[in-house]
C-alpha positions as CSV (number, residue, x, y, z in Angstrom):
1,X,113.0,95.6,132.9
2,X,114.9,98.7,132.8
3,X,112.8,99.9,129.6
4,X,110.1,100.0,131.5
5,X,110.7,101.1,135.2
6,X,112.6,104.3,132.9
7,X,109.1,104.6,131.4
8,X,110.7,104.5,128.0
9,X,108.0,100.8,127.7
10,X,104.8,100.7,129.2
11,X,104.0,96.5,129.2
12,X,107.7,94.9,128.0
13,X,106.4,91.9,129.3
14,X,104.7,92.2,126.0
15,X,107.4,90.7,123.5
16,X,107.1,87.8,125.0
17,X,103.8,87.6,122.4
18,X,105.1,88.4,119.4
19,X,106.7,86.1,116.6
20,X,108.9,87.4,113.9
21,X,111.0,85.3,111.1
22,X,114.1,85.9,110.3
23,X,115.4,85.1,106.4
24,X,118.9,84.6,106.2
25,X,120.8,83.3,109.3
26,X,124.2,85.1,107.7
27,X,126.7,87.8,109.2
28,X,123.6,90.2,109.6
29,X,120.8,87.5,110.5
30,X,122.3,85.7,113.1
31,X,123.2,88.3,115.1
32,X,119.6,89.6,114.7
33,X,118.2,86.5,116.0
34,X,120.8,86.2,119.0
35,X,119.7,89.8,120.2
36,X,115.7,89.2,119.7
37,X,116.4,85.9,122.2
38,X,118.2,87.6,124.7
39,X,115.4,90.3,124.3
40,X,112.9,87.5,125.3
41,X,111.4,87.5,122.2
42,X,108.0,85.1,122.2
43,X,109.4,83.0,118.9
44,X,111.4,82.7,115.9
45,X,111.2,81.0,112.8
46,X,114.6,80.6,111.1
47,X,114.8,80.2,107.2
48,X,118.0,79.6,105.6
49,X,119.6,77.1,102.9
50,X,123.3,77.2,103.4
51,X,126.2,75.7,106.2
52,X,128.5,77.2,108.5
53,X,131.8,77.3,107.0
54,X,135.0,78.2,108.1
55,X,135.5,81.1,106.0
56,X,132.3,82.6,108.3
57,X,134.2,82.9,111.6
58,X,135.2,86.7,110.5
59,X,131.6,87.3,111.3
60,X,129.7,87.1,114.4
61,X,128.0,84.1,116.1
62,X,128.6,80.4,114.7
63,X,131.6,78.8,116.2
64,X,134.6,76.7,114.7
65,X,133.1,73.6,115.6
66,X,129.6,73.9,114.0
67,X,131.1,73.9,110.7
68,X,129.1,71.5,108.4
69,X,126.1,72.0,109.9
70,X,123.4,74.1,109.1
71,X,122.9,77.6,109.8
72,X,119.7,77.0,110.8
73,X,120.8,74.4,112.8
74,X,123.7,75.6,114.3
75,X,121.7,78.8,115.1
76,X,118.8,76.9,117.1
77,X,121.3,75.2,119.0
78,X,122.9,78.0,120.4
79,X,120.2,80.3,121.0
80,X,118.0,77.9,122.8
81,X,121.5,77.8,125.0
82,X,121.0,81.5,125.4
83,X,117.5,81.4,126.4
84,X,115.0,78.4,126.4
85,X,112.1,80.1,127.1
86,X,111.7,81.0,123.0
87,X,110.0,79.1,120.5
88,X,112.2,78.0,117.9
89,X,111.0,77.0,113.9
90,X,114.0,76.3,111.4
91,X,113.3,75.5,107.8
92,X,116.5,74.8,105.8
93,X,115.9,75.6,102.5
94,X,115.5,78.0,99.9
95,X,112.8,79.9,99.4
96,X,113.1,81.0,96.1
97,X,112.3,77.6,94.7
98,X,108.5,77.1,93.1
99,X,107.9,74.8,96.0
100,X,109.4,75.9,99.3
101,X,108.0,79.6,98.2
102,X,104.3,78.0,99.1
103,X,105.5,76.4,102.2
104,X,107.4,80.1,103.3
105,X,103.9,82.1,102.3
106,X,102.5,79.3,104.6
107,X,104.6,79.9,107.6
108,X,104.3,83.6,107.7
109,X,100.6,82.9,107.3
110,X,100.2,80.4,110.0
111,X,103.4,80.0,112.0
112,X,102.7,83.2,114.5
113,X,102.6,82.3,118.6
114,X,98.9,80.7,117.7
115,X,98.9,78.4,115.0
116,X,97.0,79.4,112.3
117,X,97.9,83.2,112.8
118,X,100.3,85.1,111.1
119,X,103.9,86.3,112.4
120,X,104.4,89.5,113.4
121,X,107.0,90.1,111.5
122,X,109.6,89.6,108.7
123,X,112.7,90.9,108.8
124,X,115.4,90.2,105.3
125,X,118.5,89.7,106.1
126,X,119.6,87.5,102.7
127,X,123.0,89.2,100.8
128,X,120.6,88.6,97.3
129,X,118.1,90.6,95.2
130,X,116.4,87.0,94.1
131,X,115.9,86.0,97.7
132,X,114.7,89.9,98.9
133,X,112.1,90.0,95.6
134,X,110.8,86.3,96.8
135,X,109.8,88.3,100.6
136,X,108.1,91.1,99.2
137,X,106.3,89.2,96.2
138,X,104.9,86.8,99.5
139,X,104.4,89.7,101.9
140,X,102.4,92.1,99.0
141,X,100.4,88.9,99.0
142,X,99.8,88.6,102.0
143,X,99.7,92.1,103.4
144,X,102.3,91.2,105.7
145,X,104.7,93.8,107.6
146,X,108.6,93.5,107.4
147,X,111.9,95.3,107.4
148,X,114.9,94.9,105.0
149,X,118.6,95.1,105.9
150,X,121.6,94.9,103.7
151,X,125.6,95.5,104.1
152,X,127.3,97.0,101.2
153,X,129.9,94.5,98.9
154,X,132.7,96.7,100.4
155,X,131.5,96.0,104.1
156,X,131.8,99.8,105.0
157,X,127.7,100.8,104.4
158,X,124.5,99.1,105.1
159,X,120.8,99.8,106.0
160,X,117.8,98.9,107.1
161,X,114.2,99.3,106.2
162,X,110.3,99.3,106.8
163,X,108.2,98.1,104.4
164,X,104.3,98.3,105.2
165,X,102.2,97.1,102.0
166,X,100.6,99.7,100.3
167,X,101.7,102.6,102.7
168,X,105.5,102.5,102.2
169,X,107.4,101.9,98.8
170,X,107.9,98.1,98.9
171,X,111.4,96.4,97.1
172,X,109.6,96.7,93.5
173,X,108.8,100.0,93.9
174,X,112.2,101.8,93.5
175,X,114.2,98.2,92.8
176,X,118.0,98.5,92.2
177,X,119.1,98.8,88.3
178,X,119.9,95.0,88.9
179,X,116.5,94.1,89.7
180,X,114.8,96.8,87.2
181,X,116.9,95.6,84.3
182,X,116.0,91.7,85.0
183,X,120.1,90.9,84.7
184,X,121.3,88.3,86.6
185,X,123.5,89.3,89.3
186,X,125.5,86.1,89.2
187,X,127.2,87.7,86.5
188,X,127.9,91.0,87.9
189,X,130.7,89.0,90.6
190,X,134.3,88.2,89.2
191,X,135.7,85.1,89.5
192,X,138.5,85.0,92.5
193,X,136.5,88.5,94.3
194,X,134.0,88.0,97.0
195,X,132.3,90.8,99.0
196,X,133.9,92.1,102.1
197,X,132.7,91.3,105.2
198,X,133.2,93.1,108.4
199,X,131.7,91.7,112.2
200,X,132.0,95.7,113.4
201,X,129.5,96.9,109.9
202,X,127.3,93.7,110.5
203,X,126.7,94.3,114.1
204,X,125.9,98.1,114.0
205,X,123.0,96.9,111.1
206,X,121.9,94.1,113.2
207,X,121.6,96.4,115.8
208,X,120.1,99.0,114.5
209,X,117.4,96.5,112.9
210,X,116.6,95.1,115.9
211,X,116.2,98.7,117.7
212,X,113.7,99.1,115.0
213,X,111.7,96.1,115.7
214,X,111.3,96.7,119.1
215,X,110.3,100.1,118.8
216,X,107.8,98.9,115.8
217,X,106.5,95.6,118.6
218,X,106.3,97.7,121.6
219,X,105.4,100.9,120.6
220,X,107.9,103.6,121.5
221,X,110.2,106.5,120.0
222,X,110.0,106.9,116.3
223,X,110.0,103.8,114.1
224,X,112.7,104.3,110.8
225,X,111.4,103.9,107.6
226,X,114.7,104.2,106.1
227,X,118.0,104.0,108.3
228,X,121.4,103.9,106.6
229,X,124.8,103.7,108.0
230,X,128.3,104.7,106.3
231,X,131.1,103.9,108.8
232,X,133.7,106.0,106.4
233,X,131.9,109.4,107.6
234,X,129.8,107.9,110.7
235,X,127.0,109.0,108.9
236,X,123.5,108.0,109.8
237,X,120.6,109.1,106.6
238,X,117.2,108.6,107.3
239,X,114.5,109.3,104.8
240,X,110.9,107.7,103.8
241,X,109.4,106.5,100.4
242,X,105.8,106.3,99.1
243,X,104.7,103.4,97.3
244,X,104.8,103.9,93.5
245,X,101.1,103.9,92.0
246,X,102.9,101.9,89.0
247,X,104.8,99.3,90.8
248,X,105.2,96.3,88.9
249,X,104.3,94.2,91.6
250,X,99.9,94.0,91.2
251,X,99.7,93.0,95.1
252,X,101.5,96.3,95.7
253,X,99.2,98.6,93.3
254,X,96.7,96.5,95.2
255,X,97.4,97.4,98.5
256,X,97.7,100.9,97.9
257,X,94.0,100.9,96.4
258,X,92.9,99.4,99.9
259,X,95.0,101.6,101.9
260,X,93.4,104.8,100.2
261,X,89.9,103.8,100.6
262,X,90.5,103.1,104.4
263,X,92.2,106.4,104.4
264,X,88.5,107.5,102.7
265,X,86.6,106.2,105.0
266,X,88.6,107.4,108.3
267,X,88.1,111.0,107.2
268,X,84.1,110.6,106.0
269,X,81.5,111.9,108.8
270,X,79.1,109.3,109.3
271,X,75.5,110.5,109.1
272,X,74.3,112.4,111.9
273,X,78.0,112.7,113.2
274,X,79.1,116.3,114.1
275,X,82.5,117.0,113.4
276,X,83.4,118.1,117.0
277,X,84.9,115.3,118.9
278,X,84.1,115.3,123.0
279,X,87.6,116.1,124.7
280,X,88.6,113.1,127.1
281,X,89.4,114.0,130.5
282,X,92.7,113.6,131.2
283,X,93.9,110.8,133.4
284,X,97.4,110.8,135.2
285,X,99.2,108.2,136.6
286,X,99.8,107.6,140.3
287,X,102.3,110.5,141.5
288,X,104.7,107.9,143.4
289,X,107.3,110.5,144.4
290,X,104.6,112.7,146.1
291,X,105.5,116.3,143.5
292,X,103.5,119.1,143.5
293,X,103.3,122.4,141.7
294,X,103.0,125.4,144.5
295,X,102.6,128.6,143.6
296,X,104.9,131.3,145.3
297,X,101.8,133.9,145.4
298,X,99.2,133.4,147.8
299,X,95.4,134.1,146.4
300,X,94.9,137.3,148.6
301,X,98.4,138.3,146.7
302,X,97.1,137.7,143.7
303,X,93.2,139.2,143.8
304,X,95.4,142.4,145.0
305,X,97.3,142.3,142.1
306,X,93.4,141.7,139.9
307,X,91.9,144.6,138.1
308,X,88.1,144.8,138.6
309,X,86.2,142.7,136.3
310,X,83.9,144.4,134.3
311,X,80.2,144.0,133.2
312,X,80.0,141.0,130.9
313,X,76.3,139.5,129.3
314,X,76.0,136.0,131.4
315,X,77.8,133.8,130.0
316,X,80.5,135.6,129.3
317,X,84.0,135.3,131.2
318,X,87.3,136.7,131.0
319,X,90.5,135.3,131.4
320,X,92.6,137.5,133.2
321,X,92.2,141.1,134.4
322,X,94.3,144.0,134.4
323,X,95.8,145.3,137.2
324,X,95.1,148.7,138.5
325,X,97.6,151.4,138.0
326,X,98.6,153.5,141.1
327,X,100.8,156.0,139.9
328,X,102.4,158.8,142.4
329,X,102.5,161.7,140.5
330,X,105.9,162.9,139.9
331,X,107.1,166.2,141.6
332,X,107.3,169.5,139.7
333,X,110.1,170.1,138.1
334,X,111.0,173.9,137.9
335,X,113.5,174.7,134.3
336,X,115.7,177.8,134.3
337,X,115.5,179.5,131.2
338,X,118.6,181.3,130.2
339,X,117.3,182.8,127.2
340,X,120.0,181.4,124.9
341,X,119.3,180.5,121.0
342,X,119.6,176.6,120.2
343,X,122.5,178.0,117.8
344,X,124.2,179.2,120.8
345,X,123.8,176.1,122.5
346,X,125.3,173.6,120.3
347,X,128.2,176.0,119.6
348,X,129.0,175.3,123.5
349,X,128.0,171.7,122.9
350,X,131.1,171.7,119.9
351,X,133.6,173.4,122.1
352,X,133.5,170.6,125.0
């Protein structure tokens, strides 16, 4: 892999481990999970409710002839095309719903690369608040890692971000006016108006989703917290949010409590333990290409170039000496004196 013979990844091979769901198989979420399989991701579990339709083939991915099927479906189908090797989970239904909300906790619980373990994982990519407050009321339970996307109503802006319970601010704790007010968004669309959708908008948040994951999996460059994108200035924000101690959600508030005490702990001496830490010697990697540091003065140059090294108590060393000095004293300089005031002098000075 090219990641890794750059030295950008040290064990790629790694990814083929890890299991991450995906919620919402739309304009954002399908591309996400076609670029996690050609990445040679180890599985993915696919939750969605709705069918390809027609009206979706301004996006990316599904095809003409899958309409009627589900996305879910239609999306296993295709990727297991692109690459067979990846374990594939679909669940088509909604999560919000009292029952398939148990069975989702479940999954993310128990549906990782061992059954029984949990996913690495969650990424949102749903287009409602309803469906994005179901994910983080499960992963505050649960304590469970995952990363939010969205693309604006007028297709032009989206984002993504990382929400790590009780370290970063989760969906409840700065929710959108929607969400903080409890109104229903149904009502907030018009009849006859539907968002925007653009393939070019949904890619560059798929992309820059799944660019986070990786880095988050494998462990390289700096993981976003918060990425936005708005295409009408090519403008990239970044910023990060701590959790809110008085988030509504009590899993939250929770999590944050547990996080501190860690935090507590990590920085509280055990008894008997100094505070200096034994330096660990460093270790380099094989040198393939042969490259050496020479230095352009030999050592007889440089204990020339040494002052002497004066009387130190044992123990005692120095770092660096100074050099000694040979300075050729200049010859005399004889000055005529011409006996004329300094007046006189810069009167001749003026007339120049």
């Amino acid at each position: 892999m090219a990641l890794k013979r750059m030295g950008i990844v040290r064990d790629y091979e790694k990814i083929r481990t890890f299991a991450v769901a995906i919620v919402g198989v739309g304009g954002v979420g399908s591309v996400t999970a076609e670029m996690l399989t050609r990445c040679g991701i180890g599985k993915l579990l696919l939750f969605d409710y709705d069918k390809v339709e027609l009206a979706n083939m301004n996006r990316l991915f599904f095809q003409p002839h899958q309409a009627g099927l589900s996305k879910v479906q239609a999306a296993e189908h295709t990727l297991r095309n692109i690459n067979p090797d990846v374990l594939f989970e679909v669940h088509n239904y909604n999560i919000t719903t009292v029952e398939n909300f148990q069975h989702f906790m479940d999954r993310i619980s128990g549906g990782g690369m061992e059954e029984g373990r949990p996913v690495d994982l969650v990424l949102s990519c749903v287009d409602n608040f309803e469906a994005r407050m179901a994910i983080n009321t499960a992963c505050n339970e649960l304590g469970q890692t995952w990363m939010e996307s969205g693309v604006s109503e007028n297709a032009v802006s989206g984002h993504i971000q990382l929400m790590v319970p009780g370290q970063s601010a989760c969906f409840a704790c700065a929710p959108p006016l929607v969400v903080a007010a409890n109104m229903d968004e149904k009502t907030l669309k018009r009849d006859g108006v539907c968002a925007a959708s653009l393939p070019t908008t949904m890619g560059v948040v798929a992309g820059v989703l799944v660019q986070n994951v990786l880095k988050f999996l494998l462990n390289f460059g700096t993981i976003s917290f918060y990425l936005g994108y708005n295409a009408m200035q090519d403008f990239f924000p970044t910023m990060s949010m701590k959790p809110n101690p008085q988030c509504n959600d009590r899993n939250c508030r929770r999590r944050q409590e547990e996080h501190e005490r860690k935090a507590a702990e990590q920085h509280t001496p055990e008894a008997g333990q100094g505070e200096e830490e034994e330096e660990e010697e460093v270790v380099h990697e094989d040198n393939e290409w042969g490259i050496e540091l020479v230095s352009e003065v030999s050592e007889e140059e440089l204990r020339r170039s040494s002052g002497p090294v004066p009387d130190l108590p044992k123990g005692i060393t120095v770092a660096y000496t100074l050099p000694t000095q040979h300075q050729d004293p200049a010859p005399g300089v004889a000055v005529e004196d011409s006996g004329e005031s300094l007046e006189d002098l810069m009167a001749k000075m003026k007339n120049l």
